[in-house]
LOMAR-810893 format. One line per 4 residues: their letters; for each residue x, y, z of N, C-alpha, C. Coordinates in steps of 0.02 Angstrom, whole numbers, m for minus. Example, Ala and Ser with C-alpha at 12.3 -4.5 7.8 and 13.67 -1.06 7.14 Angstrom:
2
AS) 660 m284 390 615 m225 390 660 m165 390; 642 m112 354 684 m53 357 645 2 394 .
END
This chain:
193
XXXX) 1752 m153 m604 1725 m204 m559 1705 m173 m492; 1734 m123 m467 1726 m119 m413 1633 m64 m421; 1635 m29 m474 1573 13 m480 1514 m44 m465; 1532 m93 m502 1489 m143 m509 1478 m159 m436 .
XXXX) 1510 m191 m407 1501 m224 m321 1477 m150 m286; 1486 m81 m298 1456 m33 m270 1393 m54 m279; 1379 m53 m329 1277 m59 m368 1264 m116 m316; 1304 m169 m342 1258 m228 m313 1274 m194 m217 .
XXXX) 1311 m178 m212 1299 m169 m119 1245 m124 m96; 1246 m79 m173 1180 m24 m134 1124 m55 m163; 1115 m94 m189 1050 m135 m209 1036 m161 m156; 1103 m216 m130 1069 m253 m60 1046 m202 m5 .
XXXX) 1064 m147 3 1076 m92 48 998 m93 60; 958 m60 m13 886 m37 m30 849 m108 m4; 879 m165 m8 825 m207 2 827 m249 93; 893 m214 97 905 m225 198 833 m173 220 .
XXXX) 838 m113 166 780 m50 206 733 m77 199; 699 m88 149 640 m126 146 626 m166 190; 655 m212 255 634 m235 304 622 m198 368; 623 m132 347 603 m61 418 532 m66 406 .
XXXX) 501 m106 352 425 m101 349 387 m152 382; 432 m193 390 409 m242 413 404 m243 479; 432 m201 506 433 m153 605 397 m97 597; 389 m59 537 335 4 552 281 m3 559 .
XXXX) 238 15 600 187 13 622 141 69 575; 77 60 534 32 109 502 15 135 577; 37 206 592 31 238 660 m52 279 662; m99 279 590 m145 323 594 m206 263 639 .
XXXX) m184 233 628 m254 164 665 m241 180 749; m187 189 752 m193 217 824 m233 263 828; m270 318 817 m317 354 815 m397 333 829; m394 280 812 m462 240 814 m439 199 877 .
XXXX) m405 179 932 m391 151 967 m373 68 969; m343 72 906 m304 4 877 m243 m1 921; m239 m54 953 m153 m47 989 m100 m96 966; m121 m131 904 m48 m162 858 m81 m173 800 .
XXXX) m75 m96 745 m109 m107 695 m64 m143 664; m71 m164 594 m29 m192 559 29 m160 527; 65 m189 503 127 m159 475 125 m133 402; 175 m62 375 170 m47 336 194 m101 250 .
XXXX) 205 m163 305 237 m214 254 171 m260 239; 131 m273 272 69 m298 286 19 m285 260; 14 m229 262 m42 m158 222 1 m176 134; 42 m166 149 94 m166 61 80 m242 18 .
XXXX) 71 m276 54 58 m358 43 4 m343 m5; m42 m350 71 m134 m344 21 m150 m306 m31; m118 m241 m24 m118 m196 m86 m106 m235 m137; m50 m259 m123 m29 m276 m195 m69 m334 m222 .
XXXX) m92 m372 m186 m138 m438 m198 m207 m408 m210; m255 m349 m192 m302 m307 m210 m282 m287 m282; m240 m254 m288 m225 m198 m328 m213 m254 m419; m183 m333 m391 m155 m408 m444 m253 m404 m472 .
XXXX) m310 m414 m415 m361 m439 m421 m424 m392 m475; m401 m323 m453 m434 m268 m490 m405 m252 m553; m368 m274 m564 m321 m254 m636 m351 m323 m669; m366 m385 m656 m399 m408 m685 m452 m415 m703 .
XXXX) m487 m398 m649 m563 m361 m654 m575 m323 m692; m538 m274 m702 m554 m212 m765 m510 m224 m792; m491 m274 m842 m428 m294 m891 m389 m260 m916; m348 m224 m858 m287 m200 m858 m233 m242 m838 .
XXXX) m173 m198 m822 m94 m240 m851 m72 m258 m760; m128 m290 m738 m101 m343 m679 m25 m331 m655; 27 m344 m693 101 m352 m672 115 m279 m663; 90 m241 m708 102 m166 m676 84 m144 m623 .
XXXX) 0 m144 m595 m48 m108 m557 16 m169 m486; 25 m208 m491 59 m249 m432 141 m213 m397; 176 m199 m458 221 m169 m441 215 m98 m418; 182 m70 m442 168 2 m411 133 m5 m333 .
XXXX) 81 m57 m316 71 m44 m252 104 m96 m200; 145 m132 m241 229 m145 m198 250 m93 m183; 278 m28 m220 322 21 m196 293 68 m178; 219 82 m176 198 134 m156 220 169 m89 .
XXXX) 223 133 m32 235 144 31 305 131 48; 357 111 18 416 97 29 473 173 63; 454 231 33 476 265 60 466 303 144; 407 279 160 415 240 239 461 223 290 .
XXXX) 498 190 260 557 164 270 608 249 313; 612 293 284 644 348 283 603 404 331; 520 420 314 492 449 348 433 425 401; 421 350 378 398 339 421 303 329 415 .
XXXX) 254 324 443 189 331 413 162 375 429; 153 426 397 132 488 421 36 480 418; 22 504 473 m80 493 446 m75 549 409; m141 562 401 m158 613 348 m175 658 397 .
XXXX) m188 654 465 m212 718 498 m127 738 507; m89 719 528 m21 714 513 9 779 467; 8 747 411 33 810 342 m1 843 360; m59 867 377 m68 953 373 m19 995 406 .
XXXX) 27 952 470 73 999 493 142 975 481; 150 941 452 222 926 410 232 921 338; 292 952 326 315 961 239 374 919 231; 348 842 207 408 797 191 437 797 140 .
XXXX) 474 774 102 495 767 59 456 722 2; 447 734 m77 407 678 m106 426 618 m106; 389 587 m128 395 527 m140 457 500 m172; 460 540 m224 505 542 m281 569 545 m249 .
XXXX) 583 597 m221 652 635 m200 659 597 m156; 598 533 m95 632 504 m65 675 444 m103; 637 422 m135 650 348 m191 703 361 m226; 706 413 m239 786 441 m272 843 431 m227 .
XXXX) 837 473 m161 888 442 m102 901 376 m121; 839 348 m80 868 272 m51 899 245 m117; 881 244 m180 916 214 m247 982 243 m257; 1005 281 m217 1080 319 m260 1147 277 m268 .
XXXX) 1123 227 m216 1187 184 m217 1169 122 m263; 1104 138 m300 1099 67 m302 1106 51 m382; 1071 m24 m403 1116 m13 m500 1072 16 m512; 1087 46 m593 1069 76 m620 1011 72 m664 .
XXXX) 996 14 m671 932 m5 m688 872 m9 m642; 920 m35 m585 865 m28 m534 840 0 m508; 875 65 m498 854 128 m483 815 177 m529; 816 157 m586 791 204 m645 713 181 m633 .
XXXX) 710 104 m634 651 53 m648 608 46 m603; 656 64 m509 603 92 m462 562 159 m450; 606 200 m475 615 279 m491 524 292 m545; 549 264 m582 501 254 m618 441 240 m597 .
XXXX) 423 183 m584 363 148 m534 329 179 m498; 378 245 m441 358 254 m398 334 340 m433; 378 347 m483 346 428 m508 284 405 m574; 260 358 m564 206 351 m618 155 319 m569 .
XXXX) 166 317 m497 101 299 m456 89 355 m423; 137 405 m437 111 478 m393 94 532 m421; 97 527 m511 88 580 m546 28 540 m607; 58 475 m619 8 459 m675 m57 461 m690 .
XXXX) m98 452 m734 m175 456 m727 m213 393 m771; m175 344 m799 m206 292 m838 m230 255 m781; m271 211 m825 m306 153 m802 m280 111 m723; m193 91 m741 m168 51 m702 m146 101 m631 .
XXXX) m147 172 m642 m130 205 m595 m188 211 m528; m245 239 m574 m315 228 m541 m338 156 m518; m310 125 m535 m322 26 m491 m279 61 m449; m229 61 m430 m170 61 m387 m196 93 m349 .
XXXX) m197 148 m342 m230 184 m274 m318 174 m231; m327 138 m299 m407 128 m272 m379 50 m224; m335 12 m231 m313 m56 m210 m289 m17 m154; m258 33 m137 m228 58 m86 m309 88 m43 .
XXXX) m333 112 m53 m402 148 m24 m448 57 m11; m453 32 m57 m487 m49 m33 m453 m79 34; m390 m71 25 m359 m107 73 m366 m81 146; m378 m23 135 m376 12 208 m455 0 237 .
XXXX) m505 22 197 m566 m3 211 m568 m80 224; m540 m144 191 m558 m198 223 m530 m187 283; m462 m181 293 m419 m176 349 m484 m134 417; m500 m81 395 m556 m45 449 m624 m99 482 .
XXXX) m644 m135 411 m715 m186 448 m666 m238 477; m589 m241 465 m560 m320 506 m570 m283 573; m540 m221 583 m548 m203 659 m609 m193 704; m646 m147 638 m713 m160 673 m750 m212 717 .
XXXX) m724 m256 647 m766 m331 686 m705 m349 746; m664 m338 785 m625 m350 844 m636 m313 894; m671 m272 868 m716 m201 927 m698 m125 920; m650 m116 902 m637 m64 872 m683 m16 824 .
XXXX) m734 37 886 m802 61 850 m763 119 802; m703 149 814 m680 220 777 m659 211 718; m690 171 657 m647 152 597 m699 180 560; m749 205 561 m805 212 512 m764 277 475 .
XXXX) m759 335 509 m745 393 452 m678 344 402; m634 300 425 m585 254 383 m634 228 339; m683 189 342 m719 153 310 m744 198 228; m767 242 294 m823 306 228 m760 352 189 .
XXXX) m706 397 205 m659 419 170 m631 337 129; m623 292 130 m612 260 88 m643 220 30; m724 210 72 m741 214 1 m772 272 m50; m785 333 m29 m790 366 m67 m739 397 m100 .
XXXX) m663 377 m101 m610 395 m135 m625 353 m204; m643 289 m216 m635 220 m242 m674 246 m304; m641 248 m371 m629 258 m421 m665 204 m474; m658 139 m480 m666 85 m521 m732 53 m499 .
XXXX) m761 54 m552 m829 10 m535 m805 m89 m511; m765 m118 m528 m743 m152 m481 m737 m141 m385; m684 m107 m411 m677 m81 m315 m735 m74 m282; m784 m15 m319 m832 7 m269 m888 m63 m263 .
XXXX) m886 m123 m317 m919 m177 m290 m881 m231 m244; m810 m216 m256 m792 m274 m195 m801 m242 m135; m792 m168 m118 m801 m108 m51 m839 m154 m31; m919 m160 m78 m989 m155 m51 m989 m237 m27 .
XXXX) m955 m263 m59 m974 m328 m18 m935 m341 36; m878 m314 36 m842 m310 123 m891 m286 143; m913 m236 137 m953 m214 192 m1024 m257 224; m1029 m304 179 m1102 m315 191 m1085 m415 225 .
XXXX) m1022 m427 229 m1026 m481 256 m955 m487 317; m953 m545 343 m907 m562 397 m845 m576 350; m789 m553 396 m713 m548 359 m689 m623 374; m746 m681 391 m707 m744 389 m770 m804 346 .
XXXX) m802 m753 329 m854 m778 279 m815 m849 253; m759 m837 215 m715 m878 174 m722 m951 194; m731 m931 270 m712 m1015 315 m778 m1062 307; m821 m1030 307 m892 m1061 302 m882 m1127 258 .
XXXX) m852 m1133 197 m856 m1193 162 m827 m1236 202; m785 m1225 232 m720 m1284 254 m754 m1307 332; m790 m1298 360 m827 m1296 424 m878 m1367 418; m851 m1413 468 m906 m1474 466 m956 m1457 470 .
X) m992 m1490 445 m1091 m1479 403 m1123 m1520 464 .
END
């Protein structure tokens, strides 16, 4: 009994961390002169609601491509958001070896089943892996034209490194239509005539 209440305490443990994302700040938008970009919990949201939308688009396994870019960024939590100009001068730890930490206390399924998730979104190469990161590269490009359009002129190399990462003939047509309209387009119907 008591192994058991260990698991379940380091389960709750892993999911107390998971709210450090919700205070981390994606620190690379500061670069472009963003001064409260969004949160790495925020960014993790849309992904995963991008990542639900493109897996149906190219009729792949939706519940998968979702959970993987749930946990993609979770190890955050530990190091934090590193930009990419960033890593060229730091050697963190993987992904893996972080997700392994934070799970050690936790059950055993759960840790195997996150473990998992997170080493088949950083090594895999099927279908649902390539949604996942292209939902992660979408997200950052809409996220770039939301700032843009707030004035924020330094998002373009964000814009262009992200969509030329973008993998799925889906993605690269939803890219193209962010790009080509207003990020509140949506409202237009609901607007007295």
């Amino acid at each position: 009994m008591a192994d058991e209440t260990a698991n379940v305490e380091g389960t709750a443990g892993f999911l107390f961390e998971l709210g450090v994302l919700k205070r981390e700040r994606r620190s690379g938008w500061w670069h472009t002169g963003v001064r409260d970009p969004e949160s790495i919990a925020e960014h993790s949201f849309r992904v995963a609601a991008i990542g639900a939308v493109l897996a149906m688009m190219e009729g792949a396994d939706a519940a998968r491509v979702t959970l993987m870019c749930v946990m993609h960024d979770t190890q955050e939590t530990r190091i934090g958001d590193i930009p990419h100009i960033g890593r060229r001068y730091l050697k963190a730890a993987s992904n893996e070896e972080i997700t392994a930490d934070q799970l050690a206390s936790a059950h055993p399924a759960v840790a195997a089943g996150i473990q998992a998730v997170v080493a088949e979104y950083e090594n895999g190469t099927d279908p649902e892996v390539v949604i996942a990161h292209d939902a992660d590269k979408l997200e950052c490009l809409i996220q770039a034209v939301e700032y843009r359009e707030q004035g924020n002129v330094n998002v373009q190399d964000w814009i262009d490194s992200s969509l030329s990462a973008l993998k799925t003939t889906s993605a690269k047509s939803l890219a193209e239509a962010a790009l080509t309209m207003s990020s509140l387009t949506w409202r237009r119907t609901f607007l007295p005539r």
